[in-house]
C-alpha positions in Angstrom: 0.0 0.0 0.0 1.2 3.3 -0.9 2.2 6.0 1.9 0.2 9.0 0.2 -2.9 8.0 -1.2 -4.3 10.1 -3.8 -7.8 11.4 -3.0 -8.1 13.6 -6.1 -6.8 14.1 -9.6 -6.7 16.9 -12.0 -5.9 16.4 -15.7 -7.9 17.6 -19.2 -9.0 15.0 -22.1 -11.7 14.1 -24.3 -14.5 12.4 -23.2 -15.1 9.1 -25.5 -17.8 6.1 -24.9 -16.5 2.9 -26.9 -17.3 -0.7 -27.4 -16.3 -2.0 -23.8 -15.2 1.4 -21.8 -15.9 5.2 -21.1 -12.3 6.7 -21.8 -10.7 10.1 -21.0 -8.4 10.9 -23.8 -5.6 13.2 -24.7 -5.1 15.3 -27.3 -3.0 12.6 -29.0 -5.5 10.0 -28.4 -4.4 8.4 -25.6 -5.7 6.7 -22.5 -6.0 8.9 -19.6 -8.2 7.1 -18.4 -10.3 3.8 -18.7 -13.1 2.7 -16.9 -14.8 -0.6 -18.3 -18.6 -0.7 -18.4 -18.6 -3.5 -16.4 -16.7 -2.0 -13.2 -19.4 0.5 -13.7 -22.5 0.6 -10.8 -24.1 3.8 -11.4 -24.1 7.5 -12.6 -25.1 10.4 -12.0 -25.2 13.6 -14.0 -26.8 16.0 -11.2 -24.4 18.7 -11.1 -24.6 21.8 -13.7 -21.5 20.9 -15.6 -20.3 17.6 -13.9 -20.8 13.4 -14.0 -19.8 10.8 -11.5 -19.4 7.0 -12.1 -19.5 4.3 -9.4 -17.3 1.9 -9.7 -18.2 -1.7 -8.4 -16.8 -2.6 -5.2 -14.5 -6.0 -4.3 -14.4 -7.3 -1.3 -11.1 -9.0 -2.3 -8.9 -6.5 -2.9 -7.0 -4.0 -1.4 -8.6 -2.1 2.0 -8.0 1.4 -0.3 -9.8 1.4 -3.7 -11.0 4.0 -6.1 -14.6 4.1 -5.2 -15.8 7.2 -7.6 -14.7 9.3 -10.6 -15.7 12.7 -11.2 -15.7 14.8 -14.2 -16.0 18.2 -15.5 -17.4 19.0 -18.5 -17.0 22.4 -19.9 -19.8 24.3 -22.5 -17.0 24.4 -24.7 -16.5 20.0 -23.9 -17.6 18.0 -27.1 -17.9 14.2 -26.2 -17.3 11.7 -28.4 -20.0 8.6 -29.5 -22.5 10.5 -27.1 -25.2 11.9 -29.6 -28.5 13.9 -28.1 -29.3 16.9 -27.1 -27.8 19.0 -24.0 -25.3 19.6 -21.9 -21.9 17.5 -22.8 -21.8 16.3 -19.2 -25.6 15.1 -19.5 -25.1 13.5 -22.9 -21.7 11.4 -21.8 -24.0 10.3 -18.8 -26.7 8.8 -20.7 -24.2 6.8 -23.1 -22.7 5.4 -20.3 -26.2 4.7 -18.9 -27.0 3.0 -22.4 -23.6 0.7 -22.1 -24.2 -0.5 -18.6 -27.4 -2.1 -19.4 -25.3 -3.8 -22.2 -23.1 -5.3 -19.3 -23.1 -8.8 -19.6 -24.2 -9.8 -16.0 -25.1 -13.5 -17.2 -28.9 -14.4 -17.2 -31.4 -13.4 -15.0 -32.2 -16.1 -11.9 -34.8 -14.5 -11.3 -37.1 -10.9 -10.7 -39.7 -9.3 -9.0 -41.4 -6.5 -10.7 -43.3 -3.2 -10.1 -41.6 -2.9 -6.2 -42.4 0.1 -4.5 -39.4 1.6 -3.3 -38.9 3.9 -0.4 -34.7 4.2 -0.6 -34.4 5.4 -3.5 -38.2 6.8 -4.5 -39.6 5.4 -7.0 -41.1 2.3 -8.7 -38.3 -0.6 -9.5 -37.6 -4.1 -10.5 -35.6 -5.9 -8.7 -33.2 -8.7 -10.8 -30.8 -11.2 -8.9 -27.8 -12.8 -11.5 -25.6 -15.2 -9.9 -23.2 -12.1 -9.1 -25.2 -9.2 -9.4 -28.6 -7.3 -8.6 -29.9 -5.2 -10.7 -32.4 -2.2 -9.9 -33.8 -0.5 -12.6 -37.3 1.8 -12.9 -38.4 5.4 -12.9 -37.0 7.5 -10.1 -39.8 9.4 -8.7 -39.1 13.3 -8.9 -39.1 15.5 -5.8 -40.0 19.2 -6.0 -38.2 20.9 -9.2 -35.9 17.6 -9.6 -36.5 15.8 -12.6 -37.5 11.8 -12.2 -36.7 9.5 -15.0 -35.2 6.3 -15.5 -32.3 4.9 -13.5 -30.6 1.8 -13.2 -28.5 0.5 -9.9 -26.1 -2.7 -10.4 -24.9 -3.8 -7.2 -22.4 -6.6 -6.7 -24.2 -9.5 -4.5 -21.2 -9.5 -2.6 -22.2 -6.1 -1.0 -25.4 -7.5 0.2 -23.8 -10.5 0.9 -21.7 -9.1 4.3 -24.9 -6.8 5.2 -28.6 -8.4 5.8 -32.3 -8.2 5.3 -34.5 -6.4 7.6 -37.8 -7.3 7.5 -40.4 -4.9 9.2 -44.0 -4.7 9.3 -45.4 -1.6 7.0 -46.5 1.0 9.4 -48.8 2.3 7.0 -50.6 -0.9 5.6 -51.4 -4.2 7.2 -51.4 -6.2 3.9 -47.2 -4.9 3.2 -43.8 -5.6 4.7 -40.2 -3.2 4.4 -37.8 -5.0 3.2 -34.7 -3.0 3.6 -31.4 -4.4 2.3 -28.0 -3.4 3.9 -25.6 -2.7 1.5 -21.4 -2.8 2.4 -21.0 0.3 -0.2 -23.2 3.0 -0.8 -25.1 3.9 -3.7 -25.5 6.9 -5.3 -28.6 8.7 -5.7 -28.7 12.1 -6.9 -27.0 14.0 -4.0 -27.7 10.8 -1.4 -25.3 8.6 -0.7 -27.8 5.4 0.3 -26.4 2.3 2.5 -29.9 0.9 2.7 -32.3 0.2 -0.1 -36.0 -0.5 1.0 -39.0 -1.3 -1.1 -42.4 -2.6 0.4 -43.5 -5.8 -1.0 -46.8 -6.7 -0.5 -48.3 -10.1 1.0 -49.7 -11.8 -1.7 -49.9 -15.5 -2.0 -47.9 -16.6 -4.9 -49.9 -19.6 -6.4 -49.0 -22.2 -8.6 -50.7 -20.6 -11.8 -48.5 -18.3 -11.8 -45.1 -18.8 -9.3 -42.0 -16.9 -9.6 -39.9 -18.5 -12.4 -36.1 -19.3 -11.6 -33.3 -20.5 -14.2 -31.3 -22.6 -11.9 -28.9 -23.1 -14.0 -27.8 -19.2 -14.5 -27.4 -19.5 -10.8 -23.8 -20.8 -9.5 -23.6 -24.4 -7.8 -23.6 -23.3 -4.5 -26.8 -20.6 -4.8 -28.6 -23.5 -6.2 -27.9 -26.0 -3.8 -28.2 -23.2 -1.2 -30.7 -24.8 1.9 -32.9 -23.6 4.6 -31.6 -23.3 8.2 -33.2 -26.9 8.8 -31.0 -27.7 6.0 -34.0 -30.0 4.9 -35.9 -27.6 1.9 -34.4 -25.7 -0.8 -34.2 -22.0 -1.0 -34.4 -22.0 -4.5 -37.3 -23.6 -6.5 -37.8 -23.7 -10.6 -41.2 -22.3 -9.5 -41.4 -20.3 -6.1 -44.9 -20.3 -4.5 -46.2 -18.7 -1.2 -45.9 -15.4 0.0 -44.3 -12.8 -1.9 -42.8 -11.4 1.5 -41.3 -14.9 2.3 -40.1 -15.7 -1.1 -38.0 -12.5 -1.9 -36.1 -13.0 1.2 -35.7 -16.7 0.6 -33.7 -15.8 -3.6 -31.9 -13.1 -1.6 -29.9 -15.6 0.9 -29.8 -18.3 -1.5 -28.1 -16.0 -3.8 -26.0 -13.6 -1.3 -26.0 -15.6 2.3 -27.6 -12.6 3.8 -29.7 -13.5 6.1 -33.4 -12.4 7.1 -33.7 -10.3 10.6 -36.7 -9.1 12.5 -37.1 -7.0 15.2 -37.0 -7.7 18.8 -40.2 -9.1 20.1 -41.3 -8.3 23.8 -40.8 -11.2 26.1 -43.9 -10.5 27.8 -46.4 -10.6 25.0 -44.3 -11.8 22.2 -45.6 -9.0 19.9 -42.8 -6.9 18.1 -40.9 -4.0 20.2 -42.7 -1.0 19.3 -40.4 1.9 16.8 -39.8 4.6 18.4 -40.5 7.7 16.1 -37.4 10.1 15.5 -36.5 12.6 12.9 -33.0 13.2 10.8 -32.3 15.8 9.0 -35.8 16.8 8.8 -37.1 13.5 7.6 -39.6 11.6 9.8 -39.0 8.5 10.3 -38.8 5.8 13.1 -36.1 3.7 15.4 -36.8 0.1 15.1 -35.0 -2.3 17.4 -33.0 -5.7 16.2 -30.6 -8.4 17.8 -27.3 -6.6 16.8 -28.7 -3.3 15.5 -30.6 -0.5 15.5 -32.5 0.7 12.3 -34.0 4.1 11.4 -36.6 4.3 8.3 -37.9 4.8 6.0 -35.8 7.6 3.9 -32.8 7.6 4.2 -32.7 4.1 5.6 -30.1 3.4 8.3 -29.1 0.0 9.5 -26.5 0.9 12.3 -24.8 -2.2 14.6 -24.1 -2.2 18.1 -20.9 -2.8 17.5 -20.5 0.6 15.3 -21.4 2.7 18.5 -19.3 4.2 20.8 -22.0 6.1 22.7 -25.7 7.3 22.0 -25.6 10.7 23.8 -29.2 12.0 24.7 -30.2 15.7 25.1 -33.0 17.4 26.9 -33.7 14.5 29.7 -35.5 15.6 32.8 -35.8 19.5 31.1 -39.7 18.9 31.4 -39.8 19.4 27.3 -42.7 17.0 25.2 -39.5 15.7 23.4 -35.7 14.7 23.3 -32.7 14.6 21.1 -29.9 12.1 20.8 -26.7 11.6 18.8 -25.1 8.4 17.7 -21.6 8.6 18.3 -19.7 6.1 15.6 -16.2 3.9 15.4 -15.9 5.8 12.2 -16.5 9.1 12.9 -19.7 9.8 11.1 -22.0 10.9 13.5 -25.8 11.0 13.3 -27.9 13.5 14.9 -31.6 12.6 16.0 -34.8 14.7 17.2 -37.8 14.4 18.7 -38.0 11.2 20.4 -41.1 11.3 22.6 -39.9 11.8 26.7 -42.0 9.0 27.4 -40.9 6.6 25.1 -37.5 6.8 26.1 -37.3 4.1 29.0 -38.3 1.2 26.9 -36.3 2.4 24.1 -33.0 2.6 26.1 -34.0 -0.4 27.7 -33.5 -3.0 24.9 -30.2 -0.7 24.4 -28.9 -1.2 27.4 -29.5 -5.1 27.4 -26.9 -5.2 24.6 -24.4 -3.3 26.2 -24.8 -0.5 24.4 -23.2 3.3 26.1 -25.8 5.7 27.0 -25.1 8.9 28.1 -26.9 12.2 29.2 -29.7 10.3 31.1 -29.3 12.1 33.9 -32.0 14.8 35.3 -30.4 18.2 36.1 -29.4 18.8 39.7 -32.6 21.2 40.6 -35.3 18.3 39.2 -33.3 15.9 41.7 -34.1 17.8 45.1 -36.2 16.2 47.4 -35.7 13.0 45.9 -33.8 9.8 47.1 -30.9 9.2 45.3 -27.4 8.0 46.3 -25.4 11.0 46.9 -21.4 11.0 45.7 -20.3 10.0 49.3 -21.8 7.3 49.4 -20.6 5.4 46.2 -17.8 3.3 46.4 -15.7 2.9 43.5 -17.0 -0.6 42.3 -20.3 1.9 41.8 -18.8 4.2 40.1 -17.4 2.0 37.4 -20.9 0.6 36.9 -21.5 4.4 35.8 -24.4 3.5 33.0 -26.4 1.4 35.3 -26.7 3.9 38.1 -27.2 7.3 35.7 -29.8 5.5 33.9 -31.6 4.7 36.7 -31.4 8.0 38.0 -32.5 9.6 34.5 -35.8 7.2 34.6 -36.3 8.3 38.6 -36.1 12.0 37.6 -38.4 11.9 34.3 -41.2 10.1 37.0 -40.7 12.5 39.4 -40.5 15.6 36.5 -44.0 14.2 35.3 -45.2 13.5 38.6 -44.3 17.2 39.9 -46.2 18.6 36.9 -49.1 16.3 37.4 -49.8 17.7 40.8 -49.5 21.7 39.6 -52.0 20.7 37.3 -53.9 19.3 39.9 -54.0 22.3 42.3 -54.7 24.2 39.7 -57.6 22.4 38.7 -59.0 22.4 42.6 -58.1 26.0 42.7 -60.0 27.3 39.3 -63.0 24.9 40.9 -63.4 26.7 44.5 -62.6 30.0 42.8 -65.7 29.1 40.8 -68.4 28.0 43.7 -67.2 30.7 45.4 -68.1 33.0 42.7 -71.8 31.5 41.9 -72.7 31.5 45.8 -71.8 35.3 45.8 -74.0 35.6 43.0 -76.7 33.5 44.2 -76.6 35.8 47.8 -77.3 39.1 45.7 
């Protein structure tokens, strides 16, 4: 590995689309550079004079890898082999667009058509190929953007080292979220999406008309790929049952990721209720898994226990309707949340704090903690004081009671008081 690694690069050529590759070339006609259609995983052409390319990531090579290209085209830029009307930059896009869906991925296993997609917008079929998935449909347009058509290939080993999360549709009883965790990002317009999720409704799949599969465009180990009882085949010829059950079942067969739900109660079984959250001024919702936690719909988050150094919370005990919180990361990229209902919060940081998860900022401030029994500084040993989270938590849950209890009773007097103040008044009345 090199000791400087390049994070940009300048240079000036012609844009050129060929046979096999979109080429930068010099004045002289050569290669500045080459990037094959088939590294290629998306573009976008959503700045004013620029384009980007994805490039498709492997898992086997080197931990540094060039990930994105960028270039500028000037009024003045004249591409070659990209004919249409428009801006250079928006021309050399669409030919590129053209070639990747000449890519030979291999044939289709098999697809799922019309999906309603919530990361990225828009409506989308989804194919699986032995090594691939491919996402292509109309992006739906938002405000003055323009939708159109848009195409997504995404290796299967991206998906392959993330997982499916499967939720129940908050807004229809008949649907699930399917949200699949992708290992690189892909790029939508100005987003840079980790998560894809589409809803898929649960329709029974019958035998006059089952999803087909071509088994043999599948490699030998997706098609002998097994259920966890290792007695029934992921993969059918004809797939039949629901349509919730079978897209998960082609996903692992053909990626190994595996289908999570969230955590259920273990009092009533039933699924732990999402907590609803904003981020960056999108509603959305915190819903609770094994090994994660994961915030939808758009932009979809899947974030693992693991990731988190702390989940810092803002506004406890203050009295306000609602709290924040941020997610402090391993890597550095921070996420900021807002209005988390006060009284949800003790169930939600309860699941949290089963999987060892660091909270912080749980504590009341000093004035709401007067005149209630707590264990004062003294009087902790320093066994207690390691045990930090345990015994500011508590303390946080004791003083949001106590907050809501205080304002219970003001209400209450108040009440009393509004109500003598009243008889009062009609008996003077009543005297005259």
């Amino acid at each position: 590995m090199p000791e400087t690694i390049s994070k940009q690069a300048l240079t000036w050529g012609v844009p050129t689309v060929e046979d096999k590759a979109f080429t930068l070339r010099d004045s002289e006609g050569a290669a500045i550079v080459e990037v094959p259609f088939n590294t290629i995983t998306g573009v976008d052409a959503g700045g004013k004079t620029d384009f980007s390319v994805q490039l498709e990531y492997k898992p086997d090579d080197d931990e540094v890898m060039c990930s994105e290209l960028k270039f500028h085209c000037p009024p003045n830029c004249e591409p070659k082999n990209a004919p249409g009307a428009g801006a250079a930059h928006v021309r050399t896009a669409a030919a590129i667009k053209k070639n990747m869906g000449k890519t030979d991925l291999g044939e289709v296993v098999c697809e799922f058509e019309n999906l309603n997609f919530l990361a990225p917008k828009g409506t989308f079929t989804l194919q699986l190929y032995a090594a691939h998935l491919r996402i292509a449909g109309k992006l739906q347009a938002r405000g003055a953007a323009k939708g159109g058509e848009q195409e997504f290939i995404i290796p299967m080993a991206s998906l392959g080292k993330g997982a499916v999360y499967s939720l129940e549709s908050p807004t229809t009883m008949d649907a699930k979220w399917l949200c699949l965790a992708l290992t690189k990002p892909v790029k939508v317009g100005a987003q840079n999406l980790t998560v894809l999720t589409f809803q898929a409704d649960k329709v029974e799949v019958g035998d006059d008309d089952p999803i087909e599969v071509t088994i043999a465009a599948a490699t030998h180990e997706q098609a002998a790929a097994r259920t966890r009882d290792g007695k029934e085949k992921l993969l059918n010829d004809k797939m039949t049952g629901l349509l919730t059950d079978i897209i998960p079942r082609a996903l692992r067969a053909m990626s190994g990721a595996i289908c999570v739900e969230p955590l259920k109660d273990q009092t009533d079984g039933e699924e732990v209720k999402p907590v609803q959250v904003s981020h960056v001024g999108k509603e959305g919702a915190f819903y609770q898994f094994e090994k994660s936690l994961l915030f939808a719909p758009n932009p979809t988050l899947a974030i693992s226990h693991s990731s988190i150094t702390d989940i810092t919370f803002d506004g406890i005990g203050t009295g306000g309707h609602t709290v924040a919180l941020k997610i402090n990361r391993k890597t550095g990229q921070n996420l900021d949340f807002a209005g988390m209902n006060s009284g949800e919060v003790s169930s939600f940081v309860e699941k949290l704090r089963e999987r060892g998860v660091t909270l912080l900022g749980l504590e009341a401030p000093r004035t709401l903690l007067d005149g209630m029994s707590s264990i004062s500084d003294e009087s902790m040993s320093d066994n207690e004081s390691a045990t930090h989270d345990d015994t500011a938590d508590s303390s946080g849950d004791e003083a949001i009671a106590g907050a809501k209890r205080k304002r219970k009773d003001k209400k209450e007097k108040k009440a009393k008081k509004a109500k003598k103040e009243k008889k009062e008044k009609k008996s003077k009345k009543e005297k005259k």
